[in-house]
N, C-alpha and C positions, 0 to 999 in steps of 0.2 A: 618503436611503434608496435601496437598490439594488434596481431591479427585475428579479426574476432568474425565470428559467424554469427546471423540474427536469423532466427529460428520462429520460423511464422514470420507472418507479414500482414497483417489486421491491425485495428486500428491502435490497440496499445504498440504495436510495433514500429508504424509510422507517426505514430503521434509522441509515445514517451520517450523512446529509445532512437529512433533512427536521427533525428534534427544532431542532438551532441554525439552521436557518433563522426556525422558529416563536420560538423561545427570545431571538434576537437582534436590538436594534432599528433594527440595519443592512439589513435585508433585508427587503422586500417578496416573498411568491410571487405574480409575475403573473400565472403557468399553469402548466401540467404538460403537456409530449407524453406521451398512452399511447394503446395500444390500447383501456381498460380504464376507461372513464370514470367508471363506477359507483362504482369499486372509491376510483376519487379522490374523489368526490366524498365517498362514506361516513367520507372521514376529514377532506376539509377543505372539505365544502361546496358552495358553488354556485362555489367557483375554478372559472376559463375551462380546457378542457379540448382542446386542439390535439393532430389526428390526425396532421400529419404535421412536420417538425422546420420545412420550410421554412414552414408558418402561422404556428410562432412568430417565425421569423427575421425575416417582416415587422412584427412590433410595435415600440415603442420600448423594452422591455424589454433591457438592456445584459450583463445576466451571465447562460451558461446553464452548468446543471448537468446535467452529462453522467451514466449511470449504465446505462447501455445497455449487454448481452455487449461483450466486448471487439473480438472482428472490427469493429462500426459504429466503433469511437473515430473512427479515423484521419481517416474521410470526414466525421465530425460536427464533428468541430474545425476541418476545414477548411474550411467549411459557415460553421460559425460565423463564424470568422477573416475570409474574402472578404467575410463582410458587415459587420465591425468589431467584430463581440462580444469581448467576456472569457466567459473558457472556464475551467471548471474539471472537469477531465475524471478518472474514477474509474483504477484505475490496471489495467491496463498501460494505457497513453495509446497506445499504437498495438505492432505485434504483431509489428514487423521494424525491420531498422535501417533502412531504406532509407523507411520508411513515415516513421518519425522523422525522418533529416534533410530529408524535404521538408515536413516540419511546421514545423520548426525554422525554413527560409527562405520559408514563408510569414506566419510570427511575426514577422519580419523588418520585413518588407513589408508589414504591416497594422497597423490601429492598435487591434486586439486583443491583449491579454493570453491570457498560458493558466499555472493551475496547473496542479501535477499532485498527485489525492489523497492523498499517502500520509500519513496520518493518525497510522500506526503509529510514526513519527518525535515523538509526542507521547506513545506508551508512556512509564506510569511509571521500568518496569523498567530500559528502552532508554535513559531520559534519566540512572538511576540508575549504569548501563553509565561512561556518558559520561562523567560526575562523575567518578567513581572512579578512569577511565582520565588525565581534566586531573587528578587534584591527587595521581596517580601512588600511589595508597594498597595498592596489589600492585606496587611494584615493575613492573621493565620487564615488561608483557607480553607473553607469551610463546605460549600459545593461548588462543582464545576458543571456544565451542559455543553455537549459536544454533540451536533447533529449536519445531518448531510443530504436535507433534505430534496427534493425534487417533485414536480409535476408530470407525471409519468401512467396514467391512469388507464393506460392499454395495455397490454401484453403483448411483447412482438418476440417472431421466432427466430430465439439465437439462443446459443447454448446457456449462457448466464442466464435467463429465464424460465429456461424447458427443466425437468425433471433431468438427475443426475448429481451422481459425487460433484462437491466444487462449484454447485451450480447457487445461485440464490443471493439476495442483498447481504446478509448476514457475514459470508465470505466475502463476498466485493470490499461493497464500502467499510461494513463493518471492519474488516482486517486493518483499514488505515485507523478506524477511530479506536478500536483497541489498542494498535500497535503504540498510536501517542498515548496516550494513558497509560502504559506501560511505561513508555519511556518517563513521564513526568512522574509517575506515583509508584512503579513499581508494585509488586505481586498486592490482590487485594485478598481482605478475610474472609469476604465473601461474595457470591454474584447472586444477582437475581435478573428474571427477563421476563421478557414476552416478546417473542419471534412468530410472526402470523403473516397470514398470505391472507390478504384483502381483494385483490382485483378477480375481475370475473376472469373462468380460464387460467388463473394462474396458476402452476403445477411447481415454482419453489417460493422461498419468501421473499416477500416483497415490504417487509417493515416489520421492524424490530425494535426494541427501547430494552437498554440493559445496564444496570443498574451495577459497578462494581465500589463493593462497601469496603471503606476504611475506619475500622472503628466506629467515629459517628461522623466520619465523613462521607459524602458518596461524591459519587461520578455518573453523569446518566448520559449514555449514548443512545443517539435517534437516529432512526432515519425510516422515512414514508413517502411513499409513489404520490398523493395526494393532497402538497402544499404546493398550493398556488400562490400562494403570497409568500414574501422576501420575512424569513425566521431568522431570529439569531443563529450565527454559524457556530460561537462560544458565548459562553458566560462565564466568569470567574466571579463566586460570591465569596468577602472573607470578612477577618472583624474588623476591618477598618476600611473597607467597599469596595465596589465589585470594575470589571470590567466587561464591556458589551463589545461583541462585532459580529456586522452583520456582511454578509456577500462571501462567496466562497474564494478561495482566493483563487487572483487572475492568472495564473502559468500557463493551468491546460488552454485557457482561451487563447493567450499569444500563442502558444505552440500550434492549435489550429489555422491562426491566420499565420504560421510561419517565421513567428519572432521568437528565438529562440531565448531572447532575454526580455521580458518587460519594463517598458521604460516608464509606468506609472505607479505612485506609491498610493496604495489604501491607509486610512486613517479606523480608530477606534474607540471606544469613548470609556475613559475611567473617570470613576464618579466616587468623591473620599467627602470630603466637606464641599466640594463642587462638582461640577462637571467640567473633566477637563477631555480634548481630543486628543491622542497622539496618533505619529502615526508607526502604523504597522515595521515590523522589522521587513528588510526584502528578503523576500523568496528565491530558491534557487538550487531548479532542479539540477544546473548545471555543474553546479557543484558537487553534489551526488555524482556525476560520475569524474569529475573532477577526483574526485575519494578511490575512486574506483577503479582509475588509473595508479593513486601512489598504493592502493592493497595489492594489484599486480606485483608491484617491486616491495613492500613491506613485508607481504603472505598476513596480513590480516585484515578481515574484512571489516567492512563498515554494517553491516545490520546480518546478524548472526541466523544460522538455524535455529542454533538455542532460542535467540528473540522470537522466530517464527513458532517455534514449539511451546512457547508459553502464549501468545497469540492465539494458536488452535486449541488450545485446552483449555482457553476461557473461552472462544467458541461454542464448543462440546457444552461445557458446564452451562451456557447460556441455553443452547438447545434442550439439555437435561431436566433447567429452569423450570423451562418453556413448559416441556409437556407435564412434570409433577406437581408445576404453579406451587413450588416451594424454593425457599432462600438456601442456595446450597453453600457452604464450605466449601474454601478454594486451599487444596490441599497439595502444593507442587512446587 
């Protein structure tokens, strides 16, 4: 059994991470850093409650789970790592490149592990993507549309909002839609963006479209505070037709209402000489740390710094994009 500390306790804490911690009988919680002890206790009890990251660091406790704003990752993992912990750290895993490759050569040099959360690689949809693109069932593809959009037209104050390193849509969501795109297509020739801040009061970005070129194929990732109607979630265009789907997929919603596995499958529409529905692959975040338990006893993780480090450098490059409104070279 792995004795693991979860670090913060806000809603990616209790909603991503805490269910398959409780749910799987790989994992012991030894404690939780918050400020917030009440709040811990009212869900799990008389669990040991650590103010600050170093009182956990001195237990024997081996795995911590990171889940803290983005800005702390960097100094947490590193925290973690000099004392020999496994780390599994929520994602953006650090908020520069330069912040990453000293993560990367302290991972080196320690006999710490570290994931990196990106859970959304266990999308049903994403993995349905995947399939479709190995057994070539559209022909060569040719464009793909990946967006995450939301109706979101206020600005409310929390850090992902407010001004600050790590703060802004671009790192959120975008990190998943890059991260898959990476995963299916690997490093692109070139990026191009537009990263802008729409909403009144809004002080980081709040939609993006970023465009990574393959030759002459591209990939365009979205996302915008001001879709009120249901947009496709993918699109897979190739030479012998496309695949549509619409709705984002159902996890995080069973995870709110409590069900740590969903019991309904989504369907999606591939269209060649017809229209045909299949349906979706399942999802399964639980699987994810299912992984996460055998890299404990393997020593290799399931989604790397390295993956994180190319994640943020098309970031940067997207931001770079943004403000010269020119198609830059992806050179990494």
């Amino acid at each position: 059994m792995i004795n693991t500390i979860l670090v913060g306790f806000g809603f990616s804490a209790t909603t991503f991470h805490l269910p398959f911690l409780q749910e799987l009988d790989d994992f012991h919680i030894a404690g939780v850093v918050s400020s917030r002890p009440k709040d811990v206790r009212a869900v799990l009890g008389d669990v040991t409650v650590y103010t600050t990251l170093d009182e956990a660091l001195a237990t024997e406790a081996s795995l911590f789970v990171i889940t803290t704003p983005s800005h702390l990752h960097k100094d947490m993992v590193e925290r973690c790592l000099t004392a020999g912990k496994d780390v599994l750290v929520e994602k953006p895993a650090f908020v520069t490149t330069e912040e990453g490759e000293a993560l990367i050569a302290l991972e080196q040099a320690s006999e710490g592990i570290v994931n990196v959360f990106h859970n959304r690689r266990m999308d049903g949809d994403f993995l349905t993507v995947k399939r479709l693109l190995e057994e070539h069932r559209l022909g060569d593809w040719k464009v793909v549309e990946s967006r995450f959009d939301r109706f979101r037209p206020t600005v409310r104050d929390r850090w992902r909002e407010n001004a600050g390193p790590g703060a802004g849509i671009l790192f959120d969501l975008g990190s998943h839609l890059i991260d898959q795109a990476l995963v299916l297509f690997g490093k692109p020739d070139k990026v191009s963006a537009d990263v802008m801040v729409q909403r009144d009061g809004g002080q980081s970005d709040d939609g993006f479209h970023v465009t990574l070129h393959y030759g002459e194929k591209r990939v365009y990732l979205r996302s915008n505070p001001f879709i009120a109607i249901e947009a496709p979630r993918f699109e897979v265009h190739g030479t012998e037709g496309s695949f549509l789907k619409f709705g984002l997929d159902p996890q995080e919603a069973c995870l709110r209402n409590g069900e740590v596995r969903c019991p309904d499958r989504e369907t999606g529409a591939v269209v060649t000489d017809s229209e045909t529905t299949i349906d979706i692959e399942p999802g399964g975040y639980v699987t994810f740390y299912q992984a996460l338990a055998d890299s404990y006893t393997t020593r290799r993780p399931l989604v790397l710094l390295e993956d994180a480090l190319l994640t943020t450098r098309v970031i940067e490059t997207a931001r770079e994009s943004s403000r010269s409104q020119r198609v830059l070279d992806f050179n990494s």
